[in-house]
C-alpha distance (Angstrom), angle and dihedral (degrees) to the residues before:
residue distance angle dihedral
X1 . . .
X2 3.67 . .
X3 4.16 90.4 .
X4 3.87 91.8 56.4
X5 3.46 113.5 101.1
X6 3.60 89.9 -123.6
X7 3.42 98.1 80.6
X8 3.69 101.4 47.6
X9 3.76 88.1 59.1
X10 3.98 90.7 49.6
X11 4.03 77.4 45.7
X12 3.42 84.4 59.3
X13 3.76 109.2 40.8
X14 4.19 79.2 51.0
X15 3.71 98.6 51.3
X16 3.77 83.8 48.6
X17 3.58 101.9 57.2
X18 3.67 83.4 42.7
X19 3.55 93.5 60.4
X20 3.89 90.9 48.7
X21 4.11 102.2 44.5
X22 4.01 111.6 12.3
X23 3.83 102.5 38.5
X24 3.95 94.5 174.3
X25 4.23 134.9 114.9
X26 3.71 88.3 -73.4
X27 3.73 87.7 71.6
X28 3.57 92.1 57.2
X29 3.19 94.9 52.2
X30 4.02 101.2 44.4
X31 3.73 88.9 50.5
X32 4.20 93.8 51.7
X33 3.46 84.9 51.3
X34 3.99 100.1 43.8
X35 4.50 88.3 45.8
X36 4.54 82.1 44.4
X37 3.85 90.1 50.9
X38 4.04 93.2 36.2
X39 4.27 91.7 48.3
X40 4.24 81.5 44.4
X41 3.65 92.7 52.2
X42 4.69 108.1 32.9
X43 3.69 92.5 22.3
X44 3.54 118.9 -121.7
X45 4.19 99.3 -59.1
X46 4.11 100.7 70.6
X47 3.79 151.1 122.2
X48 3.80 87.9 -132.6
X49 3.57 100.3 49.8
X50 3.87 89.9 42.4
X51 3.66 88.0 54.6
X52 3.82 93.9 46.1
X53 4.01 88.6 50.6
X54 3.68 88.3 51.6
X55 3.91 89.3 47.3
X56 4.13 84.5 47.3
X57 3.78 95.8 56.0
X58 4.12 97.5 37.2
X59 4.08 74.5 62.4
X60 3.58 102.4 53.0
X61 4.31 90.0 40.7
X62 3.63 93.2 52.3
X63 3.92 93.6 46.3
X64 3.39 89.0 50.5
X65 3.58 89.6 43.6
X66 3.81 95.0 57.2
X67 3.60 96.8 39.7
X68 3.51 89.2 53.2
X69 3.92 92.0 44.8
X70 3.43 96.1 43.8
X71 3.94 96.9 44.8
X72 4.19 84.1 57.7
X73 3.69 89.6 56.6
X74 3.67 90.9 52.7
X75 3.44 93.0 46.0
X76 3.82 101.4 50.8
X77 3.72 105.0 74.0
X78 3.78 91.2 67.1
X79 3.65 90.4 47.8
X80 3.92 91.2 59.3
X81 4.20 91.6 56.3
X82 3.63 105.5 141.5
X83 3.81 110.6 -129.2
X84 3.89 122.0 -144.7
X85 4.13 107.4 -133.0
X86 3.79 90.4 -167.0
């Protein structure tokens, strides 16, 4: 069941190929809800919630890092406009 211990480490192992391949929202929101389930089922002084924390914040950095990436490749054609000194 979703208490069992179980299933917060299959949480995990998700979130953490979620973190490597899918990098979107969704990530977010499966590693609040794997660190929510892990504080629900250790308590708040664990190995297993420390490691879904860590999970949690490798999500937000790496969303932020591909937003951030990707809004620079957007951005850069316009940078590049030629300009006519004439």
């Amino acid at each position: 069941g979703r208490n069992d211990p179980k299933f917060v480490y299959a949480l995990q192992q998700l979130v953490q190929f979620s973190n490597e391949f899918i990098q979107d929202t969704s990530t977010i929101e499966l590693s609040k809800y794997t660190f929510d389930r892990a504080r629900t089922i250790y308590g708040y002084e664990s190995i297993v919630v420390a490691h879904s924390h860590r999970a949690l914040s490798k999500s937000l950095i790496t969303l932020a890092s591909t937003t951030f990436s990707r809004r620079i490749t957007q951005e850069s054609p316009s940078d590049n406009k030629s300009t006519d000194f004439s």
